[in-house]
ROTOR-243128 format. One line per 2 residues: their letters; for each residue x, y, z of N, C-alpha, C. Coordinates in nm, 4 decimals. Layout:
<recs>
a) X:Y:Z:X:Y:Z:X:Y:Z | ... $
</recs>
This chain:
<recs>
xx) 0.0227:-1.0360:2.4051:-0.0486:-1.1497:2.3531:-0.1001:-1.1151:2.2136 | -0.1167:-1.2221:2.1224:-0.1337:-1.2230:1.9604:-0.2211:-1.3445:1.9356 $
xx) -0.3383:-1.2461:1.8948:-0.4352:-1.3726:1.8263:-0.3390:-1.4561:1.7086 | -0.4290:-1.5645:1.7077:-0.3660:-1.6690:1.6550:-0.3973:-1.5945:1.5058 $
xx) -0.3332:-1.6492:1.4069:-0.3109:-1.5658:1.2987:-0.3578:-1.4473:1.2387 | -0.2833:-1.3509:1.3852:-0.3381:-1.1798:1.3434:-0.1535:-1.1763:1.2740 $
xx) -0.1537:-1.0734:1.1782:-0.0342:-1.0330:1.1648:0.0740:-0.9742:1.2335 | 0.1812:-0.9993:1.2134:0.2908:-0.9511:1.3003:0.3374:-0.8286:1.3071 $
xx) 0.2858:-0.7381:1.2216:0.3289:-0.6108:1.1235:0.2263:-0.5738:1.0114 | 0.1646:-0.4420:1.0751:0.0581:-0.3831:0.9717:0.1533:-0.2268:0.9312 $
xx) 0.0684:-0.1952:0.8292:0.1399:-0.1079:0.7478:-0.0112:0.0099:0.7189 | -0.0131:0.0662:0.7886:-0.1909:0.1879:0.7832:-0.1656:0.2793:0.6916 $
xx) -0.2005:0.3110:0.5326:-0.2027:0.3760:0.4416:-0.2997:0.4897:0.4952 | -0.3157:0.5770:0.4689:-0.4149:0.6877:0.5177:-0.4776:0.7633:0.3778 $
xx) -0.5680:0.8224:0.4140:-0.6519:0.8925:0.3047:-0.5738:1.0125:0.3203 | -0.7074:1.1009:0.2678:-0.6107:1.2629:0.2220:-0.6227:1.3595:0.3480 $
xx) -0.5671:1.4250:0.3563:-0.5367:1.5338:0.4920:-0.6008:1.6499:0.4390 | -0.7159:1.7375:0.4622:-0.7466:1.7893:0.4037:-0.6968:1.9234:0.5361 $
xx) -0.5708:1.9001:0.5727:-0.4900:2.0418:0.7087:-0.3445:2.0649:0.6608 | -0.2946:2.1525:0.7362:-0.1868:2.1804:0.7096:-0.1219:2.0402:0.8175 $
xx) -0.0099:2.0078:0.7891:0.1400:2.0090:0.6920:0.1044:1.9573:0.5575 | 0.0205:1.8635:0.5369:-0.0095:1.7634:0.4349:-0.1181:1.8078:0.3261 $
xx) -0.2117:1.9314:0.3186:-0.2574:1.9379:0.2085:-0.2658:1.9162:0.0766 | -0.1300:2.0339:0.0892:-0.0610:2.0704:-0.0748:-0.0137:1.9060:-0.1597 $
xx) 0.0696:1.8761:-0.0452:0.0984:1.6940:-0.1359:-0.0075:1.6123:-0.1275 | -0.1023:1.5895:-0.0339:-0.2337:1.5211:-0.0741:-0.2931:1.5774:-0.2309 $
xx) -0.3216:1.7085:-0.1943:-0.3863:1.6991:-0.3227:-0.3327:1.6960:-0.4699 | -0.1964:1.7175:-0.4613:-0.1163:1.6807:-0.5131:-0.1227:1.5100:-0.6199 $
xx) -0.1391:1.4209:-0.5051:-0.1031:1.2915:-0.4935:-0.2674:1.2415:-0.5768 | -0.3864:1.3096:-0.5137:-0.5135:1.2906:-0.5497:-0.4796:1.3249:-0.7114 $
xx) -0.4201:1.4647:-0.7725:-0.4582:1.4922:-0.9035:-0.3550:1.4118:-1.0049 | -0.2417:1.3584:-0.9239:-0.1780:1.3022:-1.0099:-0.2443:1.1327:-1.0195 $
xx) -0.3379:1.0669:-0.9316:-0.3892:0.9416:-0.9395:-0.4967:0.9796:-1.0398 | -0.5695:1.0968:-1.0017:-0.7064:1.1031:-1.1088:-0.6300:1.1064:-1.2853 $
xx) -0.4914:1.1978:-1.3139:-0.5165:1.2095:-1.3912:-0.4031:1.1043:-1.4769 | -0.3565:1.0328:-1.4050:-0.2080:0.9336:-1.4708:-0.2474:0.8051:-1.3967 $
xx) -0.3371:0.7994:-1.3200:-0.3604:0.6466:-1.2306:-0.1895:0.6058:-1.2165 | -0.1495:0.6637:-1.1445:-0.0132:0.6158:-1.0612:0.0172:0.7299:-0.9651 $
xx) 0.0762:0.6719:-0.8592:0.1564:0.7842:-0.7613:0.2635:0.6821:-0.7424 | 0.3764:0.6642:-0.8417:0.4690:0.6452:-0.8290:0.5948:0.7324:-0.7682 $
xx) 0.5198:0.8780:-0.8410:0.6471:0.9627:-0.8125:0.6344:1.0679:-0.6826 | 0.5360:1.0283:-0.6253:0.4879:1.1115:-0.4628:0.6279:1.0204:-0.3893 $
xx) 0.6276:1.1170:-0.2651:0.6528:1.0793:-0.2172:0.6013:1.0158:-0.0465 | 0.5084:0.9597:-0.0271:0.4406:0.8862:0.0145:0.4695:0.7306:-0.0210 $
xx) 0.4617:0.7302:-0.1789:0.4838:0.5985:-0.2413:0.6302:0.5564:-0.1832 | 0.7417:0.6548:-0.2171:0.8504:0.6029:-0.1662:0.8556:0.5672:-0.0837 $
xx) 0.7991:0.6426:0.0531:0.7618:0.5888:0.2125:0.7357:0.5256:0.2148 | 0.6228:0.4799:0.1440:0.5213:0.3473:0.1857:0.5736:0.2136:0.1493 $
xx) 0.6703:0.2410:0.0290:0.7844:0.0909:-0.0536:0.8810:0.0318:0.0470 | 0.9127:0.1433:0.0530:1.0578:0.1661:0.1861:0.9746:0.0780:0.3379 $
xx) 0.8921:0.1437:0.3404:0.8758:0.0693:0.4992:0.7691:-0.0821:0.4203 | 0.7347:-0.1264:0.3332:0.6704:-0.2360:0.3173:0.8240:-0.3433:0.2651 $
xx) 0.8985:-0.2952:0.2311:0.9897:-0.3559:0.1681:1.1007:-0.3733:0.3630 | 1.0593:-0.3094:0.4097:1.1642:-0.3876:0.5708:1.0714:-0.4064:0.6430 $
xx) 0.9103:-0.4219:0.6307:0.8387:-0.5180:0.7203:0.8394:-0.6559:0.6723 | 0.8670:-0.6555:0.5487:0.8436:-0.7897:0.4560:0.9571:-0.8808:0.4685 $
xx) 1.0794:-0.8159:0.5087:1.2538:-0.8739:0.5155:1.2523:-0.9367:0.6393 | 1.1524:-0.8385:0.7793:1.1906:-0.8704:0.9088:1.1086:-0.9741:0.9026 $
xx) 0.9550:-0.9941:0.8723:0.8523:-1.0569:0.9333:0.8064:-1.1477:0.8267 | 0.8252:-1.1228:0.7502:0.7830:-1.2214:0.5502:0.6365:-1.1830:0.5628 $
xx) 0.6245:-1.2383:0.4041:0.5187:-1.1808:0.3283:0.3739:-1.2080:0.4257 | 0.4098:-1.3505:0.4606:0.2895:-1.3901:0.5581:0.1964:-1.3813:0.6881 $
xx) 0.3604:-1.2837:0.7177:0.3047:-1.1896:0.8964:0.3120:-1.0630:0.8348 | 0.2663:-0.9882:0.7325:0.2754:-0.8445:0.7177:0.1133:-0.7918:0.6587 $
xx) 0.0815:-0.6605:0.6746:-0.0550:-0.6836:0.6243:-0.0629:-0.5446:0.5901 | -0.1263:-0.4922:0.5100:-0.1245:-0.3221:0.4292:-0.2748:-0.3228:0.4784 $
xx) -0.3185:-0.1719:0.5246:-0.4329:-0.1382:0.5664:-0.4598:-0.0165:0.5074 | -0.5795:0.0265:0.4865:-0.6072:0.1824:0.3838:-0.7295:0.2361:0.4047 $
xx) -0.6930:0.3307:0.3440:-0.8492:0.4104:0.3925:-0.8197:0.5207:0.2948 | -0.9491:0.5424:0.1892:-0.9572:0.6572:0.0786:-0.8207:0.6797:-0.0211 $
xx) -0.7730:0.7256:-0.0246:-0.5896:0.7979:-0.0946:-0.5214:0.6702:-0.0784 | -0.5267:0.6008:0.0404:-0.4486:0.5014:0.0679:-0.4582:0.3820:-0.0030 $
xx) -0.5619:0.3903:-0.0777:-0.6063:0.2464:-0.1293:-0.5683:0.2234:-0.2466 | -0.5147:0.3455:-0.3237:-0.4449:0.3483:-0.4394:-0.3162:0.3290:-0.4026 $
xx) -0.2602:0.3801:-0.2870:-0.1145:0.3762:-0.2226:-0.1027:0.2028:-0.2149 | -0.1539:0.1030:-0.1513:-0.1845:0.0256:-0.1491:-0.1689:-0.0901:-0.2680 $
xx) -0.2337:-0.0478:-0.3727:-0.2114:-0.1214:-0.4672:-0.1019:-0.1005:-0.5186 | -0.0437:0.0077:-0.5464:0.0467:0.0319:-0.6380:0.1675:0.0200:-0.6130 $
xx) 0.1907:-0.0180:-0.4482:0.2951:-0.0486:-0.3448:0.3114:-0.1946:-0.3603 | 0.1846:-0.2339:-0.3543:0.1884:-0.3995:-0.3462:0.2311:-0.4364:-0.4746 $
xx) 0.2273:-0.3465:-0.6118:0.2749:-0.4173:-0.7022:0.3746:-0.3761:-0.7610 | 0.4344:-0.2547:-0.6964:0.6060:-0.2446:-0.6393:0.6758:-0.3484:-0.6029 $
xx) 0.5802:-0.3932:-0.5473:0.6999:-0.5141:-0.4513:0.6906:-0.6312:-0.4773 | 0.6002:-0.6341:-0.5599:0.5760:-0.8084:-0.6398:0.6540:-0.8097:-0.7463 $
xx) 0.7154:-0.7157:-0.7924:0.7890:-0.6854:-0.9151:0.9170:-0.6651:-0.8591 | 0.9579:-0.5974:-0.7540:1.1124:-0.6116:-0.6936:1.1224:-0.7419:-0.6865 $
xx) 1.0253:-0.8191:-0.5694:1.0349:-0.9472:-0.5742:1.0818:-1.0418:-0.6571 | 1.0133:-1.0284:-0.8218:1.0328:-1.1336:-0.9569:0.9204:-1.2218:-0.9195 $
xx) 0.8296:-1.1769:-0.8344:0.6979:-1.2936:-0.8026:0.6081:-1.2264:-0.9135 | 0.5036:-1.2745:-0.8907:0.3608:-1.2594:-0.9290:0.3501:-1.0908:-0.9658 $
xx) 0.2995:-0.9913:-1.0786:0.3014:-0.8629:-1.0256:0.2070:-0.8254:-0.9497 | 0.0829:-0.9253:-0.8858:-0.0356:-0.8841:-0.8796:-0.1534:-0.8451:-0.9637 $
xx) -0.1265:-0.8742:-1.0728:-0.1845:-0.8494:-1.1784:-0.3369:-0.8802:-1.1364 | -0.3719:-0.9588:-1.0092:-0.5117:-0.9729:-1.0227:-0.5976:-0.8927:-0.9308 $
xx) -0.5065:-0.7616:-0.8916:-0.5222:-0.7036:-0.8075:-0.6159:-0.5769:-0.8654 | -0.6940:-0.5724:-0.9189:-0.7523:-0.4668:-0.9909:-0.7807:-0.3535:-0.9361 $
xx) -0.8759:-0.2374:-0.9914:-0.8948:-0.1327:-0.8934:-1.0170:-0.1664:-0.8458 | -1.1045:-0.2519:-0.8907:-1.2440:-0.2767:-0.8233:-1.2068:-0.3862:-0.7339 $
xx) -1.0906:-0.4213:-0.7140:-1.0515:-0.5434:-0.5718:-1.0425:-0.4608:-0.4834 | -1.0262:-0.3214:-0.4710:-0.9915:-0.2366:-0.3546:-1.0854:-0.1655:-0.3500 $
xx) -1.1012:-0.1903:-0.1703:-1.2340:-0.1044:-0.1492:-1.1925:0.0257:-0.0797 | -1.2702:0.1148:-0.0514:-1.2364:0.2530:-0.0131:-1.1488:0.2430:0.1715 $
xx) -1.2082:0.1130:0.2257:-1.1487:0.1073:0.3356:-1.1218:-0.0639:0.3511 | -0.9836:-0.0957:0.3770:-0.9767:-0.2354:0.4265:-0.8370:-0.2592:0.4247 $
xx) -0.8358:-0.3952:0.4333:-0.6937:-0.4114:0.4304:-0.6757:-0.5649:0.3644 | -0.5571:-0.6153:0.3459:-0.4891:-0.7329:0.3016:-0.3215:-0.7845:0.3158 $
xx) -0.3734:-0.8793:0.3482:-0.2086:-0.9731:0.3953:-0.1264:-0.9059:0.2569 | 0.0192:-0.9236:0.3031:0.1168:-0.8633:0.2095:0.0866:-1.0186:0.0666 $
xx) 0.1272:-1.1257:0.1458:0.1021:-1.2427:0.0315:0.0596:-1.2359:-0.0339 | -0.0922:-1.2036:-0.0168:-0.2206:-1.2007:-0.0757:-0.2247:-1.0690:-0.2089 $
xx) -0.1326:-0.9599:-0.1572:-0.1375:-0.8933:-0.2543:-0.0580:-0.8960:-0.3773 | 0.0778:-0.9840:-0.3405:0.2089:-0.9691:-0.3949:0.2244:-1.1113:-0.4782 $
xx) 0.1181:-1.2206:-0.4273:0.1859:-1.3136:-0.4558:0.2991:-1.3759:-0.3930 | 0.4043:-1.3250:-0.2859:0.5182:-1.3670:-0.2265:0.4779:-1.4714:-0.1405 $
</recs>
């Protein structure tokens, strides 16, 4: 059973791992956001494109929803405006960094414009 307009498909970004397997590329991922504001070239980002880009094909923009917490919230934005730009929609441009809070989430639409 499915509340009436809960999403069909969430997508849980995660913060930083401060254990082994995941340290070294967390902090990694942390010094390259502090010091270039992008993690384009982690690979996390690729993960995170890759699986937002075939929840969005199966379920559309309107049943899909990105969720985050700390690390993730940059993952988050920068995914969502990955894919507003594959798209040719909206880039999100109104998606700022003070729209994202340290923990929450948002419909794929809502972020992408799609």
């Amino acid at each position: 059973m499915r509340l009436a307009g809960a999403p069909r498909a969430v997508l849980a970004l995660g913060g930083t791992l401060l254990k082994s397997p995941t340290i070294r590329r967390d902090l990694v991922d942390c010094l390259r956001f502090l010091a270039w504001e992008r993690l384009k070239g982690s690979v996390r980002f690729r993960g995170a494109l890759g699986a937002l880009n075939k929840m969005v094909e199966r379920f559309g923009s309107k049943n899909a929803c990105v969720g985050w917490n700390s690390l993730g919230a940059g993952f988050a934005l920068q995914v969502g405006k990955a894919l507003a730009k594959q798209g040719g929609g909206d880039d999100a441009s109104r998606q700022s960094h003070g729209d994202v809070a340290q923990n929450g989430s948002r419909p794929i639409s809502e972020m992408t414009g799609l």
